[in-house]
Every structure is written in C-alpha cells, then in structure tokens.
C-alpha positions as CSV (number, residue, x, y, z in Angstrom):
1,X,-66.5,150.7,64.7
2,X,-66.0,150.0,61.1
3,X,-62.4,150.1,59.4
4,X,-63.7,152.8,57.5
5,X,-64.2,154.9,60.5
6,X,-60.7,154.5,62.1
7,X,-58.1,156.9,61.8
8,X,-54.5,156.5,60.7
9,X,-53.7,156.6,64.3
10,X,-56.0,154.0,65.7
11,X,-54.9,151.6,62.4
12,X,-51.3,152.1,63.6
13,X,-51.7,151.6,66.9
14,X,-53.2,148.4,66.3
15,X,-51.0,147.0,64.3
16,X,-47.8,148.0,66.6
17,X,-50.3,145.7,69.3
18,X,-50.0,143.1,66.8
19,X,-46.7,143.3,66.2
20,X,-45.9,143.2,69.4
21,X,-48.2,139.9,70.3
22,X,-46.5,138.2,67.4
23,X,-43.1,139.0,69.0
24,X,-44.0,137.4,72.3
25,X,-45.1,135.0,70.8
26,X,-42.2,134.3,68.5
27,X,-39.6,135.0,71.7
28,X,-41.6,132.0,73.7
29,X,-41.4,129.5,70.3
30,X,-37.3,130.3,70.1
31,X,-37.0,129.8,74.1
32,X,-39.3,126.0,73.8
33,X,-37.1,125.0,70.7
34,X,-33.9,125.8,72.4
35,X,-32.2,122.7,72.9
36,X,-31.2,123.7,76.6
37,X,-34.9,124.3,77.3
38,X,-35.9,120.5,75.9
39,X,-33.5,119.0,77.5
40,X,-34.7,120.5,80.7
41,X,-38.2,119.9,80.5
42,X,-37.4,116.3,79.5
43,X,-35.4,116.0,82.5
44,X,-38.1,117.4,85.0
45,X,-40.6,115.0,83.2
46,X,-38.5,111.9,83.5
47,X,-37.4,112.7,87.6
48,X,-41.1,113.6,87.8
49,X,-41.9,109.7,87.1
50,X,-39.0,108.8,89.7
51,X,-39.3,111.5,92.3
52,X,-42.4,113.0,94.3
53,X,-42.8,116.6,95.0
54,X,-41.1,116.3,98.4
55,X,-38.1,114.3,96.8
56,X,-38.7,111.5,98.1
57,X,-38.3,108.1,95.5
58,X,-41.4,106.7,93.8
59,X,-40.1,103.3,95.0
60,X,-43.3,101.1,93.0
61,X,-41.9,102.9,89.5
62,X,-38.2,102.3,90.4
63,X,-39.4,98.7,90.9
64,X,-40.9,98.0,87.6
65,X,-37.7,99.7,85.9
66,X,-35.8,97.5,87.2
67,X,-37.8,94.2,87.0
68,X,-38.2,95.2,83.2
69,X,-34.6,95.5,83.4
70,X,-33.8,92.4,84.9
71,X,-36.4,90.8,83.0
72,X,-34.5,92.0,79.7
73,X,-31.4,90.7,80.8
74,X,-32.4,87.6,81.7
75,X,-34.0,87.0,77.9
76,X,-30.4,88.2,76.6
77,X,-28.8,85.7,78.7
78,X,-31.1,82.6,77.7
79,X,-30.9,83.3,74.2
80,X,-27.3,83.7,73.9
81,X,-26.9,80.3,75.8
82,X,-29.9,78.7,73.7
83,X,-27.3,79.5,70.7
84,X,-24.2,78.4,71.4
C-alpha cells in the first residue's frame, strides 16, 4: 500500500506504534545508564570471573590474582630497597 492510499486513521495509528517503540526504547536506555544498573552488571561480570554458576570459587583465576598481586608487591618492595 502506497502512503497515498492510507487513511488519516491508518497514518495515526502508525505513528502512535512508533511512538510507542521509541518509548520502550528510550525507558530501557534510562534503566542501562542508571548508575544502580552499571554498577550491578559490573558486579555480576567481575563475580562471574571469580564464581561458577553453582557458587563455587574459580580457584585457577583467584590464583593468578593473587600471584599478580604478590608479584606486584614484591617489585614495590625491591625497588624501594634498591633506593635507599
């Protein structure tokens, strides 16, 4: 169907299904940019990497953590007594 053979009713109603889509839309971009929300799913992420699905710890990842963190320390440590 052309727009030249639509009626005033059948325009309108198409643009109140737009409106409406843009809306949705619009609701779900405020709710993602809330700072609540991204806090959240960057919380999920980061257990995600620590976690499994049954709760149990991802013991190999906790590992390397903490060797990097050791590993960091240790640098800190030689370097402060390498200066005074």
């Amino acid at each position: 169907m052309s727009s030249a053979d639509r009626t005033p009713e059948e325009i309108a109603a198409d643009i109140a299904e737009t409106r409406n889509r843009l809306a949705g839309t619009i609701d779900a971009l405020v709710y993602r940019a809330q700072p609540k929300t991204i806090i959240r799913r960057q919380t999920e992420a980061l257990k995600a990497k620590f976690v499994d699905e049954n709760g149990s710890p991802k013991t190999d990842a906790i590992v390397k953590v903490a060797g990097a963190v050791v590993g960091f320390v240790v640098v800190i440590v030689a370097i402060r007594k390498l200066t005074s």
